[in-house]
N, C-alpha and C positions, 0 to 999 in steps of 0.2 A: 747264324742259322735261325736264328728268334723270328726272324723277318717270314721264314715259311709258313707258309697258313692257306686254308681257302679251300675251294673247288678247283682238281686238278683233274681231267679226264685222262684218264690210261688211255691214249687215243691208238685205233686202229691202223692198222699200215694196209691203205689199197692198194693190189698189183694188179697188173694187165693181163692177160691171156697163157702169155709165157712165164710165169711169176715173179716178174720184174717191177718194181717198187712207180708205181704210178704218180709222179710227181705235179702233177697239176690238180688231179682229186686231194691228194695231200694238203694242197696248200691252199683250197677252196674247203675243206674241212678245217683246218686251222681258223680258218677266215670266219667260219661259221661259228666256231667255237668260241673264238673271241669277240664278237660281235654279239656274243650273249653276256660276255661280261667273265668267263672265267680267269681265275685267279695266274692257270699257266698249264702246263700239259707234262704230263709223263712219259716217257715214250723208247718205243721199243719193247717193251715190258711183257709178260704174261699175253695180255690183250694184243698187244702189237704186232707177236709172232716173232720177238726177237730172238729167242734162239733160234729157230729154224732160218735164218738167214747168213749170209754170209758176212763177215767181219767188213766187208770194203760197204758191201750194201748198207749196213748198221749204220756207216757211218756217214753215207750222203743221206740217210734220212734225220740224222742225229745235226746234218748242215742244213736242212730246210727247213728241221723244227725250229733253229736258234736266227736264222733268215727271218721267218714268217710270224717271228715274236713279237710284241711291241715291247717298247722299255715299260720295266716296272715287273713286266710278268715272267715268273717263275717257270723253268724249261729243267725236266731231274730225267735224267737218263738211265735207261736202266745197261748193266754193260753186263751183266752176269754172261757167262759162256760155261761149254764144259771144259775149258781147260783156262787154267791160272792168267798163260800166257794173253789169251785172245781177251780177257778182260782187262786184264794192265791197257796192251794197245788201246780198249775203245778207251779206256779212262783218261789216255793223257792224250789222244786226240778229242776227246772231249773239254778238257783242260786247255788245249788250246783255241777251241773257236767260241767259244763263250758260255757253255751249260754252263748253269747253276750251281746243280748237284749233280750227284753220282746216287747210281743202286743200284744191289744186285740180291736175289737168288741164291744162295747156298748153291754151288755146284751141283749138279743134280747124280746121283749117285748113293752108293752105297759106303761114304766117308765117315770119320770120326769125327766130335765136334773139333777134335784138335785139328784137323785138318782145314774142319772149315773156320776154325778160328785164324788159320796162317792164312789161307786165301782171304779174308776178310785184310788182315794186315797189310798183304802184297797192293792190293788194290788202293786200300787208303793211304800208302807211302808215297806212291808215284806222282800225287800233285797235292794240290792244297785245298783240293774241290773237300764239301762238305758231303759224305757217305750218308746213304741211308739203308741199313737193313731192309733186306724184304721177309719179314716174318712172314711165312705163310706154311703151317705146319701139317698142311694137306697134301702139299708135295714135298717137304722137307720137314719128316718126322725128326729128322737127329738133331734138331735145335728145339728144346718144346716148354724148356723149363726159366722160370722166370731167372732164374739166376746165371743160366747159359745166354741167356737176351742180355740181361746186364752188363756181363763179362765180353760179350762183344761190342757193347755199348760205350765201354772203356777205353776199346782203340783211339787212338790219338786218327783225329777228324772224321771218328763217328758221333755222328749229333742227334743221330734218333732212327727212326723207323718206318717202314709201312707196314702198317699191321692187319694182316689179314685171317683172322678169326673171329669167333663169338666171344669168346670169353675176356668179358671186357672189364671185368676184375683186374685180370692182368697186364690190362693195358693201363687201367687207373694206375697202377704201380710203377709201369715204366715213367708214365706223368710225372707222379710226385717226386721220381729222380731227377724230373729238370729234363729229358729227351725229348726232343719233337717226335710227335706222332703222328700218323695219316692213319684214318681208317679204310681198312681193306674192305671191308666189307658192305658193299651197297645198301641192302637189305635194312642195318641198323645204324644208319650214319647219326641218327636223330640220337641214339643210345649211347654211340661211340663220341658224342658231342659230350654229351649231358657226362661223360667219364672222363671228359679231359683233351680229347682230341685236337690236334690243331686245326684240322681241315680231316677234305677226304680228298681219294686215290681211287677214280672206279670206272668200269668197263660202261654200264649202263652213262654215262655222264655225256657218254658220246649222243646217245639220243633224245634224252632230256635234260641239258646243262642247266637252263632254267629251272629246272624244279631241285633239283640239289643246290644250285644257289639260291634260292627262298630258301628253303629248310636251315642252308648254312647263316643265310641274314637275320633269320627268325632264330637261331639258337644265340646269334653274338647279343639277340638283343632281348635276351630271357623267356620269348615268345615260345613255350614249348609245347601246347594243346594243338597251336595254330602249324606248327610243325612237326606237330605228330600226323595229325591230316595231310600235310604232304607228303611225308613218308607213305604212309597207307595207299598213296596215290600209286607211286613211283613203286612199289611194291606189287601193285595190281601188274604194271609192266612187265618187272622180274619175272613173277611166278609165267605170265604168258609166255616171254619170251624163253626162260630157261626148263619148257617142256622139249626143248628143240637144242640139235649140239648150237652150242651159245655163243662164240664169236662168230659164227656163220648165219647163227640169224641175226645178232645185231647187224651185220654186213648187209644181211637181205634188209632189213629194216631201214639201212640209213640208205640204198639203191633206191628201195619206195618216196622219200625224201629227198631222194635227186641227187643224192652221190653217192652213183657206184662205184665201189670198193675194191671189186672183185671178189673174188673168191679165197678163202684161206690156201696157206701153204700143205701142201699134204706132210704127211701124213692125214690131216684134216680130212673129213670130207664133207662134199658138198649139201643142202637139202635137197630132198628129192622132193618130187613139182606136188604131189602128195601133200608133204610136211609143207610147203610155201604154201599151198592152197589151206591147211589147216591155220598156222600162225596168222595168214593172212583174216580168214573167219576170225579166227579168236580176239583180233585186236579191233574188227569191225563193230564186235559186241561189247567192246568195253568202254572204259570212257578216255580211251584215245582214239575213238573213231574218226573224229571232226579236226583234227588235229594234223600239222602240214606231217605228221609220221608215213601215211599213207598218201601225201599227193598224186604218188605214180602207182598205186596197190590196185591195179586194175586186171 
């Protein structure tokens, strides 16, 4: 698992009209994504919309991310579900067509950590794939304590984590135990570097892959004032984009870029022409005006 590192975008899942898994934008996103040089892709996950789909669906998109890969590059699957059973399935059909890795989500619910500590177990028994927790204790309070991170860290072929919070005290710790770690958090990858991070794991990556990989080449190579400036960049983005429900404007945003996405899965909803009309002004005023973000922002 040492081999994990880099820029990974938590990539988008576009559907079509009917909410069906759009497999040509897919794989013309992949194309774009790797053609900037990223490390490999996450997918399914949080950003993806992967619980909201259906287990068969999960899994022809889980066979065009590992299709559309090139060798070399890193493909972690996120398989969390709400129920035990429908994560085993994605995991050892995952196990069989060539992910990498595995991740998931604490069940989403009202569980005890013992609970999610056997769901964690079921999932990492069923193959030989390498686990990655998904800490992220904004939807999943009942894991929060560094010692309940460790103790699932212990499962046999759990190798580390995606870590999505601020408090990166705690993630230095998980570090110096030897666990791989991805930063969750877009916003402070530059911070989540400089504490020990392997790489990063982020929604935003999907629209500026490029400037998270500077920041990530400027950190391996001590470069940190000059990648602090990137951040701040990439951060001018964030703040724009996440005045607006957020995977729906990154969707609207990579549409203006020339791949439409479609729309999220409901419960989601959509922007209203309002909200596109503001994002659209706010990004004209910044300093991704000039940039192929907006090619079709007309």
């Amino acid at each position: 698992m040492s081999s994990f590192h880099g820029i990974l975008p938590a990539v988008v899942t576009p559907f079509d009209d009917g909410e069906r898994f759009n497999v040509p934008v897919f794989e013309r996103l992949l194309e774009r994504l790797y053609a900037q040089g990223v490390h490999g892709v996450y997918v399914c996950g949080s950003t993806g919309e992967g619980l909201l789909q259906s287990v068969a669906q999960r899994k022809q998109i889980a066979e065009v991310a590992v299709r559309c890969s090139p060798n070399g590059k890193q493909v972690i699957l996120h398989v969390g579900a709400h129920t035990t059973g429908d994560a085993v399935e994605l995991t050892r059909h995952a196990a069989r067509i060539g992910v990498h890795a595995i991740s998931s989500l604490p069940p989403a619910g009202s569980y005890s950590f013992t609970e999610i500590h056997v769901y964690y177990q079921a999932i990492a028994a069923v193959s030989d794939l390498p686990v990655l927790v998904y800490y992220f204790p904004e939807i999943c309070p009942t894991v929060s304590s560094t010692e309940e991170i460790l103790e699932l860290c212990e499962i046999p072929n759990v190798a580390g984590l995606k870590f999505t919070d601020f408090d990166l005290y705690k993630m230095s710790i998980l570090r110096r135990h030897g666990h791989v770690v991805f930063n969750g958090r877009d916003e402070v990858l530059v911070a989540g570097r400089l504490m020990g991070a392997n790489g990063g794991i982020g929604s935003f990556y999907n629209l500026v892959p490029e400037l998270f990989l500077q920041v990530y080449d400027l950190t391996e190579s001590g470069h940190w004032k000059e990648a602090r400036a990137i951040q701040d960049r990439i951060n001018e983005l964030i703040e724009i984009v996440l005045r607006f429900p957020g995977i729906q404007a990154i969707k609207t945003v990579l549409a203006w870029s020339g791949l439409d996405c479609g729309q999220c899965l409901k419960p989601r909803r959509t922007l209203t022409a309002n909200e596109e009309s503001q994002l659209r002004d706010l990004l004209f005023k910044s300093s991704f005006a000039e940039t192929a973000l907006l090619e079709k922002a007309v």
